[in-house]
N, C-alpha and C positions, 0 to 999 in steps of 0.2 A: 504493500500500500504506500510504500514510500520512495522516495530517490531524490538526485543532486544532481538532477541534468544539469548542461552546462550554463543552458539559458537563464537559469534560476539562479547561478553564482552572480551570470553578468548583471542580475538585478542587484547586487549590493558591492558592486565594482567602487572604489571611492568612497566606503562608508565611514562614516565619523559620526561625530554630537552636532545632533540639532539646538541649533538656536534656542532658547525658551520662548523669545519674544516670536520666532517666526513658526514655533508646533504651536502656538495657540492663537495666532493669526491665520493661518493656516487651515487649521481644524474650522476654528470660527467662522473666516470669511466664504466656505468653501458649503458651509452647512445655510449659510444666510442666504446666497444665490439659490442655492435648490429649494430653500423653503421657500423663498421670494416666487422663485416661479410655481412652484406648487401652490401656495397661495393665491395669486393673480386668478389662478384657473377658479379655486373654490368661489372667491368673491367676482369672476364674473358668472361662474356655472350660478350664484344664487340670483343675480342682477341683470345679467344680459343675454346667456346664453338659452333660455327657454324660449323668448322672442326670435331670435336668432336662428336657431338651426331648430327648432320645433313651430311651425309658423300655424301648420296646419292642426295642432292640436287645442280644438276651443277652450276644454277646461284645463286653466292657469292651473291647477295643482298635476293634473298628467304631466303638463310640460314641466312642473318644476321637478316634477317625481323623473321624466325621461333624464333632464339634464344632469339631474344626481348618480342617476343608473351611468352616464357616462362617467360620471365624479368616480365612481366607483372602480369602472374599467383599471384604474392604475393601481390601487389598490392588490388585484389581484396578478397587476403585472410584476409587483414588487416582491413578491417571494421566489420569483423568475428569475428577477433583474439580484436576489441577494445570493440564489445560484450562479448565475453567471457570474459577478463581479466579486463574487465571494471564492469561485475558483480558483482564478487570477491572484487575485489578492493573497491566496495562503500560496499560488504557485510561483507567482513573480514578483512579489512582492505588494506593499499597502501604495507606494507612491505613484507607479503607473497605473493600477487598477481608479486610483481617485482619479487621476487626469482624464481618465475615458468615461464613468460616469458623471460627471461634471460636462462632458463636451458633449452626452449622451440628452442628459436633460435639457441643456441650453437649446440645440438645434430644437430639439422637440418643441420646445415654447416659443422659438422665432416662430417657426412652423404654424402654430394656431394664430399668429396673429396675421397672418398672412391667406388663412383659409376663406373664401369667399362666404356668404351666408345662404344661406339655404333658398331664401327668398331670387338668388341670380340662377338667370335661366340656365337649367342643364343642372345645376347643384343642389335638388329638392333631397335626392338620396345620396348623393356626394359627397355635399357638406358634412354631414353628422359621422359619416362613415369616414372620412378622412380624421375627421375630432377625433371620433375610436381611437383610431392607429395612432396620433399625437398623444393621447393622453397615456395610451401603453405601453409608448416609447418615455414618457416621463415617471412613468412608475416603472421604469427597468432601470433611469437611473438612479433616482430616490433609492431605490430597491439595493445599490452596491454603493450609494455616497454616505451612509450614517454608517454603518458599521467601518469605513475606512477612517473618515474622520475621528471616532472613538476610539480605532485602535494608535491613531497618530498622535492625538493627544495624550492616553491612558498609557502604551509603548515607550514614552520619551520621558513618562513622569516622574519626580523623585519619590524616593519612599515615602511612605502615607501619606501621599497628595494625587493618588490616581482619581480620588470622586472629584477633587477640587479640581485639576485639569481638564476630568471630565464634564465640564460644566460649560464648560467652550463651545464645542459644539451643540451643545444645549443650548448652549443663549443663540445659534443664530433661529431657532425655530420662532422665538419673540421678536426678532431683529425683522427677520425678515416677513412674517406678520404687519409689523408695524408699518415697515419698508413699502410694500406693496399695496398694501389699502392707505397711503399717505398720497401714495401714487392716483392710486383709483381717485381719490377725495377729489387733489387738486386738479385732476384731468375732467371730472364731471362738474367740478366747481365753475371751470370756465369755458366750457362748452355749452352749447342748448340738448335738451333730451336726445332730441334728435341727429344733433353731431354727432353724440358719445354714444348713439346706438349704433351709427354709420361706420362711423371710423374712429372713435376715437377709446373705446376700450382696447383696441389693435395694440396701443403705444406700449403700455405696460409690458407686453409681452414681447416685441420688437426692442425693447431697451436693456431685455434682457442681454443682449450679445453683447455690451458695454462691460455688464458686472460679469461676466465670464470669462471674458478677453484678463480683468485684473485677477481675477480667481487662477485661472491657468499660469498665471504669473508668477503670484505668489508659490502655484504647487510645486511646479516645474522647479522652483530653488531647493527644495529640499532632500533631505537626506535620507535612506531605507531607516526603521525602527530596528531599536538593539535586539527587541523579541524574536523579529523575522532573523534580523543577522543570525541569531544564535541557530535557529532552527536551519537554519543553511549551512552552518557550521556543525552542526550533529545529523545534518543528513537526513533529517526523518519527513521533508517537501513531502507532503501526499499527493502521491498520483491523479487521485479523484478524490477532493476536499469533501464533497458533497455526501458521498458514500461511505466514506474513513468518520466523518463524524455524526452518523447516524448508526452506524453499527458502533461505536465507541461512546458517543454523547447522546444518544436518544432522549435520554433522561433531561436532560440541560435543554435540548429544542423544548421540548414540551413546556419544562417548568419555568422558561425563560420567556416563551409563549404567552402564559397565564398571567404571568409575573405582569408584563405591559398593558396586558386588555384594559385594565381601570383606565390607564393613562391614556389608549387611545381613545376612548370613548367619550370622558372627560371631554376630552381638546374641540372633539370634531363634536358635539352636544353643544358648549361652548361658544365655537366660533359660527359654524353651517346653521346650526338651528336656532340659534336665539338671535341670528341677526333676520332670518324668513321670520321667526315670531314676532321680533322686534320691530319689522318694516311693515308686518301685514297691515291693512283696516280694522280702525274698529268693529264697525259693520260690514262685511265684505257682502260679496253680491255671488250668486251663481253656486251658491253650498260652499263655497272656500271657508277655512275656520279662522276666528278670528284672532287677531292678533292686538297689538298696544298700539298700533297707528304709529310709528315715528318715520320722521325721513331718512332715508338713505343715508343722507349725509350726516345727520344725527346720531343715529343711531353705530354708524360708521366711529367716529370721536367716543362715543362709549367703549365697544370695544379696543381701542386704541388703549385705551385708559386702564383699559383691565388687563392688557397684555403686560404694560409696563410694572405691573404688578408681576406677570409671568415671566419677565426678563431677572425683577428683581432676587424674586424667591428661588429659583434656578439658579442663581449662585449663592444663595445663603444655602441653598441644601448638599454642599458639597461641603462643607467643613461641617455641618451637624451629620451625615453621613459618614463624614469618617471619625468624628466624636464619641456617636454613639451605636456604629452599624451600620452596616446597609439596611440590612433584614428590620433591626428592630424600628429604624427612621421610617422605615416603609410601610410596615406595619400601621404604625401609628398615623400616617396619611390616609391609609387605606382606610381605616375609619372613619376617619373625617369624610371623606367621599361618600361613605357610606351615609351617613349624615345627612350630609349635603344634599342629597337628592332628594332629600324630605321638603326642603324649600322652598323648592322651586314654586309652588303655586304662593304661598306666603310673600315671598320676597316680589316677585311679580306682580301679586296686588297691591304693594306699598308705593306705588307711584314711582315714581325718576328715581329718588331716592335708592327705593327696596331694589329695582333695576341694576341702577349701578353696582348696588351692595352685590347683587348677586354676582355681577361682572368681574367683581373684585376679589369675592373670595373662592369664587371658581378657580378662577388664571389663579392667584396665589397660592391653592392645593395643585392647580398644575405643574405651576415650577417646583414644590416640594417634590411631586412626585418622580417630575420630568428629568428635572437635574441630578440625579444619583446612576440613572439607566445608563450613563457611557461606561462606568464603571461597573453596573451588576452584571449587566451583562454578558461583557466580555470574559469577565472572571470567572462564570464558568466553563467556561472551556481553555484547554491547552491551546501554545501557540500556533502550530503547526495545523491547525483547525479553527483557528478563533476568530478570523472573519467573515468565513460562510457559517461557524457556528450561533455566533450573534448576531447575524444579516437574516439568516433564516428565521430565526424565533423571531425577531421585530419586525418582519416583513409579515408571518403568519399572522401575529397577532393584529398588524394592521385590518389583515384582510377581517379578523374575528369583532374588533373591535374598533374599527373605525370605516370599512367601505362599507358596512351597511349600518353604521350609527345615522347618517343625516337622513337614510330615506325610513328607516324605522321610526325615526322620532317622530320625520312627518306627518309618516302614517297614522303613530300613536297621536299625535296632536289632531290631526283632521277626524280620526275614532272619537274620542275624548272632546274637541271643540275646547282643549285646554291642555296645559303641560304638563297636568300631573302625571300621568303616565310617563312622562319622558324623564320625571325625575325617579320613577319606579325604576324604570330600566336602568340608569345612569349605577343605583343603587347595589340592583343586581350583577349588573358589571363587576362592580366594586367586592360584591359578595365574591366572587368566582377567582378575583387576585388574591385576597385576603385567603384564603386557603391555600393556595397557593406558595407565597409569600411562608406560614405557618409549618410545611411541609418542608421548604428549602432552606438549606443551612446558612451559614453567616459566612460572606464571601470575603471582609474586609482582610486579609491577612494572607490568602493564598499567596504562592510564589509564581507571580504574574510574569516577570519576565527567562527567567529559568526554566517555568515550567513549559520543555519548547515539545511534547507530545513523541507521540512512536510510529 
């Protein structure tokens, strides 16, 4: 299952010590770009794209339901895209496998901003069928850019500051959040409805090949991780990553699997669903359920708001994770989650106020929960396996807990004609980690870069 071809040496040709400043610029700016474009997608899939590429579907909740079903598509392309770049990665190392998912995503998102709309002759079936292909090209590379970036952060870190490193690539999921609906704001801010339905949600995703071009810059300076070196130096490269750690780590896909579900759920409940609840009518028209009336752009500056919360807590949970646990810090989130979901209708009815509130203390058990994951994860599994190990479980769990969060919510919301039920589920989520979590042992102490696998 293993070997030292030659090709695999000439990956760590030159190796030396990474920068500090340039593994956590790096990690960071590299995770901010793919969240940025992955984002763009969700907040126009909730704004523009129902109009767009579903024209002919009269009832508004089909089309917002079709355009989720495409939100979804990547989703499931991401457990693909963490075998593929997950291969590479443990074969050739972490620094060229990020270079190719990063150029994988980018083109994918110039690509949608340049797809005609459904409504131009000849692109009724086209248009949405081409979106497919873009969106499952960008969940192939999502699917191999988190587990790279965690291992280049977590790989390069001093001792007992692998959650705290790991928090880097953490923060660009808020960054690039904020980044991209700042974008949306001030592009709809200065166009008429009508521009920004024509051409001008295009920009966001077209602008991406600016923040790529610096992202490649940054990667392309860097050094191979001492993890990989070692495993190249003991010879134990697996053949086939994908297969060596399913028959050796079974156990770690799964429970590292379960481990995320809260976290994805959370996020995409969060951001997909309570900005459709946030924008609906009060009184809507044609059976659509009702929502709190706010504007786009309103309601847009809310969540803003509560992300910077999510940027915040995302680095405070890297030194209380390694204070006091992974396992046990997680735990203790996990309840709160749990919690939390009871809420939802409460805080929802207190007006702007209970709103925000909820905004705020959502994204802030986000980043607790978010920012210790570059670290859990990886650390269970050996080196010589450990980026298709931990690409796999966060990409599975995606698919469990976050491609079908924004269209189940819906559904439970448009069932219910209210949230409660979305914060039942959110709840259950939460239940399904939290055992999880109880069953898995305390990862803070393994011998993360030695331990380079057989």
């Amino acid at each position: 299952m293993t070997s030292s071809a030659p090709k695999v040496a000439k990956a760590v040709e030159g190796s030396g010590e990474n920068p500090r400043g340039r593994v956590i610029l790096a990690s960071l700016i590299g995770t901010s770009i793919e969240f940025y474009d992955f984002y763009i997608y969700a907040t126009a899939a909730s704004l523009v794209f129902p109009a767009l590429f579903f024209p002919n579907l009269e009832d508004p909740t089909t089309a917002l339901l079709s355009s989720f079903a495409i939100f979804g598509v990547a989703f499931v392309a991401r457990p693909v895209g963490s075998v593929l770049f997950g291969h590479f990665g443990d074969r050739i190392g972490r620094k060229a496998t990020l270079v190719a998912s990063l150029l994988t995503m980018g083109i994918a998102t110039v690509a949608i901003g340049l797809i005609p709309a459904a409504s131009t002759p000849g692109w009724i079936v086209a248009a949405p069928a081409v979106l497919v292909v873009c969106r499952f090209a960008q969940g192939l590379g999502l699917g191999g850019e988190w587990s790279g970036a965690a291992l280049l952060a977590t790989e390069n870190a001093p001792a007992g500051k692998r959650a705290i490193y790991g928090t880097f690539p953490q923060l660009g999921a808020p960054i690039g959040f904020i980044l991209a609906n700042t974008v949306f704001i001030a592009i709809s801010s200065s166009l008429t409805p009508e521009q920004f339905a024509s051409w001008g949600w295009r920009v966001p995703f077209l602008a991406s090949a600016v923040l790529v071009i610096v992202g490649l810059w940054v990667r392309l300076r860097l050094l191979e991780t001492p993890a990989f070196r070692k495993v190249v130096e003991a010879e134990v490269v697996a053949k086939v990553p994908v297969a060596h750690v399913f028959r050796t780590s079974w156990k770690q896909v799964v429970s590292g699997t379960f481990i995320m579900l809260a976290t994805y759920a959370l996020f995409y409940i969060m951001t997909t669903f309570t900005l459709n609840y946030g924008i609906a009518p009060v009184e809507p028209e044609g059976g659509a359920p009702a929502g709190l009336g706010y504007t786009k752009i309103d309601f847009l500056w809310m969540l803003i708001i509560g992300v910077v919360f999510f940027g915040i807590f995302t680095l405070v949970s890297g030194p209380l994770a390694e204070r006091f646990g992974r396992r046990k810090h997680l735990i203790a989130v996990t309840i709160a989650i749990i919690l939390f979901g009871g809420l939802f209708v409460p805080l929802f009815a207190a007006g702007h106020v209970g709103v925000q509130g909820l905004l705020i203390l959502g994204f802030t058990l986000m980043g607790l929960t978010f920012g210790p994951m570059a670290a859990v994860l990886p650390e269970l599994f050996p080196a010589n396996v450990r980026y298709t190990g931990s690409a796999v479980a966060y990409n599975l769990s995606s698919v469990l807990g976050a491609a079908v969060a924004p269209f189940i919510a819906v559904w439970l919301w448009t069932t219910a004609d209210s949230p409660v039920l979305v914060g039942v589920y959110l709840s259950a989520m939460a239940v399904i980690t939290l055992v999880a979590l109880l069953l898995e042992r305390e990862t803070r102490d393994v011998d993360y870069v030695d331990h380079v696998g057989s």
